[in-house]
C-alpha positions in Angstrom: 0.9 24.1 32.8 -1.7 22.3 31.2 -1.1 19.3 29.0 -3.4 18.4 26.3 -3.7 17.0 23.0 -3.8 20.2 21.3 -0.4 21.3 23.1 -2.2 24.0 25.1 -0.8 25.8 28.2 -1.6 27.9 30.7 -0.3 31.4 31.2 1.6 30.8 34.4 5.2 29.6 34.5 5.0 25.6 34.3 6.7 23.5 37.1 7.1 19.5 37.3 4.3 19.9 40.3 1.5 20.5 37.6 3.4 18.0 35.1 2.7 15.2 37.2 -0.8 16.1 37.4 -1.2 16.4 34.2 0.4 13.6 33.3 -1.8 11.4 35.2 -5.2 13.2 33.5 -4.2 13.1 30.2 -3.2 9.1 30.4 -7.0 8.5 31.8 -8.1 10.9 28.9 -6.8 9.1 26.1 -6.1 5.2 27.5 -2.7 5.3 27.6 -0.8 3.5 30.5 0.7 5.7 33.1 4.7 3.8 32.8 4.3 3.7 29.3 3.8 7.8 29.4 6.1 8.1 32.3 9.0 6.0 30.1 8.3 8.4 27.2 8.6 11.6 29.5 11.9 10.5 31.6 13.1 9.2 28.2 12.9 12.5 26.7 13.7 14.6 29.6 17.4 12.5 29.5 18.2 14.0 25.6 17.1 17.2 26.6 19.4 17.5 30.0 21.9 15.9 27.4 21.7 18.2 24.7 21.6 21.3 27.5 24.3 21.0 29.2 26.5 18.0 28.1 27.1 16.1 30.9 29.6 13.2 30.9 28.4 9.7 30.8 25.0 8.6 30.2 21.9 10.7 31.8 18.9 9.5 33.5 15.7 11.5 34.6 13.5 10.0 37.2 10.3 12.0 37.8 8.5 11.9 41.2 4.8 11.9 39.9 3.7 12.5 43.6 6.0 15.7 44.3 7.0 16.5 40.9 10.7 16.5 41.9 13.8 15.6 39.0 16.5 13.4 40.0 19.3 13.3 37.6 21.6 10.9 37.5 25.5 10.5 35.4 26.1 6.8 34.6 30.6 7.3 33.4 32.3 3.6 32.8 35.9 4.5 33.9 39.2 3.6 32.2 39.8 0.1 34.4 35.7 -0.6 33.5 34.1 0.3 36.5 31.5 2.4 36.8 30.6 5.8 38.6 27.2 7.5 39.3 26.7 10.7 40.2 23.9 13.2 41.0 23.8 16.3 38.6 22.4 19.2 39.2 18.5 19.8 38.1 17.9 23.3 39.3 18.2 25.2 36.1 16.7 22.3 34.2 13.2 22.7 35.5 12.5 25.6 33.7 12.6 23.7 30.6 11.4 20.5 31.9 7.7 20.8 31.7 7.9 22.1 28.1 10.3 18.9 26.8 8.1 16.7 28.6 4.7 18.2 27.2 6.2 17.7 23.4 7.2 14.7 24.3 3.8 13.5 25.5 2.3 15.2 22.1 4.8 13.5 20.0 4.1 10.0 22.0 0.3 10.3 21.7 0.7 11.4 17.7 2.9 8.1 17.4 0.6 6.3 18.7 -2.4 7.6 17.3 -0.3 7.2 13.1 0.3 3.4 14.5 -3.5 2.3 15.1 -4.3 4.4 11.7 -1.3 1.8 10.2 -3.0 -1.2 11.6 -6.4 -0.7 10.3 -5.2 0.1 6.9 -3.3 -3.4 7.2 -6.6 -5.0 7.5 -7.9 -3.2 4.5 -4.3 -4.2 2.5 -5.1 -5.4 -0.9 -8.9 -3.5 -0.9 -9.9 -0.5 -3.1 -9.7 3.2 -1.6 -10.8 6.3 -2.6 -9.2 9.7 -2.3 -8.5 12.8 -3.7 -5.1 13.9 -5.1 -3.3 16.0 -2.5 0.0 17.0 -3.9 2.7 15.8 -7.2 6.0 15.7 -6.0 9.1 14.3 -8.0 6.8 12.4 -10.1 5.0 10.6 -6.8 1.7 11.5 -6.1 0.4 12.2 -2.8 -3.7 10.9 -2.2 -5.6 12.1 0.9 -7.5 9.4 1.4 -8.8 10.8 5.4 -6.8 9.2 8.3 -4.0 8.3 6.3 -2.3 9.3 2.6 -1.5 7.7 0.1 1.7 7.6 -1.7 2.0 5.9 -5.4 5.0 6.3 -6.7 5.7 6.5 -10.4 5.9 2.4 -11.2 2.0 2.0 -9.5 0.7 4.8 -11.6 -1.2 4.1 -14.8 1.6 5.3 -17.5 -0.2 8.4 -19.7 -2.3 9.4 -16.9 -2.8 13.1 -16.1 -3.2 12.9 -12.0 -4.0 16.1 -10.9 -4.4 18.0 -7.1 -8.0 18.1 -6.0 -8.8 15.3 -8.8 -11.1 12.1 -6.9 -9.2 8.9 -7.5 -9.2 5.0 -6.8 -6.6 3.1 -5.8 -5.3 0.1 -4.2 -3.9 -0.1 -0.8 -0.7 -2.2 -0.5 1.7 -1.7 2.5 1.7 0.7 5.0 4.9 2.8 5.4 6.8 4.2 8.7 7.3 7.8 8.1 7.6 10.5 11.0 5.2 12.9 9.9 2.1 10.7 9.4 0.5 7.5 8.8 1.4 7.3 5.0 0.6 3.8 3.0 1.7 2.7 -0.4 -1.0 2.5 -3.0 -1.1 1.6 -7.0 -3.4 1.8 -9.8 -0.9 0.0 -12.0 -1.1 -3.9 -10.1 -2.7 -6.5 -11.5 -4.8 -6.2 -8.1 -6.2 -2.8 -8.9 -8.2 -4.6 -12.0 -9.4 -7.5 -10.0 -11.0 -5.1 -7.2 -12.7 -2.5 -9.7 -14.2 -6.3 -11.3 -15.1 -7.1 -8.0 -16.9 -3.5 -7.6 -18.8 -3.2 -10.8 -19.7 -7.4 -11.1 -21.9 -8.6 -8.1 -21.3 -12.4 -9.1 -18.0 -11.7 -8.4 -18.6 -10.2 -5.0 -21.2 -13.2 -4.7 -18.5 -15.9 -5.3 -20.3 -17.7 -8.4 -18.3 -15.7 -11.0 -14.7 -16.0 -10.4 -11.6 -14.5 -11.1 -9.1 -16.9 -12.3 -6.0 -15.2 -13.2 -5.3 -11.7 -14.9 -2.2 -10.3 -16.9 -1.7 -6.7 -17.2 0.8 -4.4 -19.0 -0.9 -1.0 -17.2 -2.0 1.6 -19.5 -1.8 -0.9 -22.6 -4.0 -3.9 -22.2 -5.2 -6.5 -19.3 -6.3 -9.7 -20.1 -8.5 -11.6 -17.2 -9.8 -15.4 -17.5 -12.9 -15.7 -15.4 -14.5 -18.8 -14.6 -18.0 -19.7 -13.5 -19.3 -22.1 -10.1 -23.0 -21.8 -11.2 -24.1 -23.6 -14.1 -25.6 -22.3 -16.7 -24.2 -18.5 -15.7 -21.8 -16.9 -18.5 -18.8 -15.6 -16.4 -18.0 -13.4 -19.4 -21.5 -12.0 -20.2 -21.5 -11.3 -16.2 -18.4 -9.4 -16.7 -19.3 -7.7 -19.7 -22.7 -7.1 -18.1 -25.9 -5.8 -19.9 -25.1 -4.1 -23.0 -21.7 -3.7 -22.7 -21.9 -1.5 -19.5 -20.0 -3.2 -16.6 -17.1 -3.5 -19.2 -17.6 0.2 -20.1 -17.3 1.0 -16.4 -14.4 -0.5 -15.7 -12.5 0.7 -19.2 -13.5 4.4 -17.9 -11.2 3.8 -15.0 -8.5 2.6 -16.9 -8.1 5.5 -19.2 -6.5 4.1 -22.1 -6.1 0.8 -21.5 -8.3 -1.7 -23.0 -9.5 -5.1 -21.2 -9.8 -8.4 -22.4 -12.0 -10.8 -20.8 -11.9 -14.4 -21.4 -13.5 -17.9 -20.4 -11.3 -19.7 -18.1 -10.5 -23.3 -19.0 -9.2 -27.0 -16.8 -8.5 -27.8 -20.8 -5.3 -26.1 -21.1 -5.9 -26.3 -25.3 -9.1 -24.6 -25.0 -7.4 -21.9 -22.2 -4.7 -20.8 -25.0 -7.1 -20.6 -27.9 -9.2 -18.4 -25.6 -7.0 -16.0 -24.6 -5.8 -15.0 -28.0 -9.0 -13.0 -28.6 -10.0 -11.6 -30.0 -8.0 -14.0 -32.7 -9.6 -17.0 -34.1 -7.5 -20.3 -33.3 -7.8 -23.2 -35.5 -5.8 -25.8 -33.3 -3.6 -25.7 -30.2 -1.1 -28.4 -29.3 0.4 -28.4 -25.9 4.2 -29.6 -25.0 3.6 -30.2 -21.2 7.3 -31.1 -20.7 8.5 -27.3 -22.4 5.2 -25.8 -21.3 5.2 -24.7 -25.0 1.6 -24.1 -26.8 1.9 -24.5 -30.5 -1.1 -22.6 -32.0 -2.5 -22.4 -35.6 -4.4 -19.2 -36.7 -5.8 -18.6 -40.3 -3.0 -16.0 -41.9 -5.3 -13.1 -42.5 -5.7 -13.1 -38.1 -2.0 -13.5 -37.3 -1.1 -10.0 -36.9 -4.3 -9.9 -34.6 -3.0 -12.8 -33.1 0.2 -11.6 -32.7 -1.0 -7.7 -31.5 0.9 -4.6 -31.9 4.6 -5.4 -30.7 3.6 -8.8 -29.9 1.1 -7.8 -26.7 -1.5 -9.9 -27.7 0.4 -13.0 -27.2 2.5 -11.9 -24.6 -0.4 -11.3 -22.7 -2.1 -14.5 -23.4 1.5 -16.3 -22.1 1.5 -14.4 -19.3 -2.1 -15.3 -18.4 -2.0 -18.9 -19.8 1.8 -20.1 -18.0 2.8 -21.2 -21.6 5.0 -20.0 -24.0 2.8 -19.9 -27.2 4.2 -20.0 -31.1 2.1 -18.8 -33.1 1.8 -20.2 -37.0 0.3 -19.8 -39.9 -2.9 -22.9 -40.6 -1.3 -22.6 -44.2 2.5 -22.1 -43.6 3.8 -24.9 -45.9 7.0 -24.8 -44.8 7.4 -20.7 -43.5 8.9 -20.3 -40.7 6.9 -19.9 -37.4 6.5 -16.9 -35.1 8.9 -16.5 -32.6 7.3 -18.4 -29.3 6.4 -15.4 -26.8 8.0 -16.1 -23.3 
């Protein structure tokens, strides 16, 4: 028999002579240590002599990689707590012992081989990927994205958006996850991570380091609001952003389907951070309660409902993005009663 890494064999009945050889070419093929292999085969070999004949006790295989011989062994813990070990036959075992031991090999290198695939995409974790849409299954969608697929379950998927098989998509890898079959790794479109890299992709100052990327909050397929800030004077983080007639800022809304991005001028001043990211409402005045992290912020009447957003989003948002709860008033209340402060 012939071991190899496309589970060939030869035509001739396979003996533990020929395994051994094998055994010891295929480890020099592919790099992988000769007791590491060995373990793996005598490991297997024991479940399979197990699973044959149910022996009683616990079963171990030692191979002879120099004749090829089995020795079997029966470890039984008696009734007073001794223990007894025994030869078992191996005769009729040897007939199936070359074919566990080449699956076994297979399975080993295949294990090893989805485990270096795992580690490399844990050094691309957090970094955009693209792939093509393999399979829908149970609401999860499957992405081939080469060496390893994707999996994005339905909470990291853009909500409204028609994924279909064979369609090209980006997404963002996350954390690699142990499954038998292959190297899978979660991935999202729907993390606040996914908007900062497809920034990152269409904005060279970002990429650079002189535009930066201060803090983003997102509710996926609604609205994402990003504060950006800028390490080179006189350079517009938002105009870099927004890019040359609107067209980074087109790019990126293209990959967001429905949802619509807000990009605004990160502030130190925390009064000038709120007022900011209420846009695209107008703010008269801001007052800040440090001690309840409370913004109080004053808006003419006719942009309060802008100021507010559909549902409240728009201020959500800019609380989520800012770290304050913001109350929104009227400039010309005169005694109404305020917005609710958004949490």
């Amino acid at each position: 028999m012939t071991l190899s890494r496309a589970g060939s064999r030869s035509h001739s009945e396979p003996s533990t002579e020929s395994l051994a050889e094998a055994l010891t070419a295929l480890c020099a093929e592919v790099g992988i240590p000769f007791e590491e292999m060995l373990h793996t085969v005598e490991s297997a070999l024991a479940v399979a002599y197990t699973r044959a004949f149910s022996p009683a006790g616990e079963v171990a295989v030692k191979l002879d990689t120099k004749t090829g011989a089995l020795e079997v062994r029966s470890r039984v813990v008696r009734d007073d707590g001794s223990e007894m070990v025994e030869m078992l036959p191996s005769e009729d075992f040897k007939r199936m012992a070359a074919q566990t031991a080449k699956h076994a090999v297979l399975r080993h290198i295949h294990d090893l081989e989805r485990d270096k695939v795992l580690r490399d995409v844990a050094e691309h974790k957090g970094e955009l990927a693209s792939g093509v849409v393999d399979r829908i299954e149970m609401g999860t969608v499957y992405v081939d994205l080469g060496r390893a697929e994707g999996v994005m379950p339905p909470e990291e998927q853009i909500p409204g958006e028609q994924l279909r098989p064979g369609r090209p998509v980006l997404v963002v890898i996350m954390d690699a996850q142990r499954s038998t079959r292959q190297a899978q790794v979660r991935v999202s479109r729907a993390s606040r991570n996914f908007v900062h890299r497809l920034l990152e992709a269409e904005v060279p100052e970002i990429k650079a380091g002189t535009v930066q990327v201060r803090a983003i909050a997102r509710e996926p397929g609604l609205r994402t609001k990003v504060g950006v800030s800028s390490s080179q004077p006189g350079l517009d983080p938002v105009g870099a952003c927004v890019g040359p007639k609107g067209v980074r800022h087109r790019a990126i809304l293209s990959e967001l389907v429905t949802e619509h991005i807000d990009i605004v001028p990160w502030s130190d001043d925390a009064e000038a951070f709120v007022a900011s990211s209420l846009g695209p409402a107008k703010a008269e005045s801001v007052t800040i309660d440090r001690t309840t992290r409370t913004a109080t912020v004053l808006v003419p009447r006719t942009q309060l409902s802008l100021a507010i957003g559909r549902d409240g989003q728009n201020a959500r948002l800019a609380a989520k993005l800012t770290g304050f709860r913001i109350d929104i008033k009227p400039s010309d209340a005169d005694g109404d009663a305020p917005v609710e402060p958004t949490p």
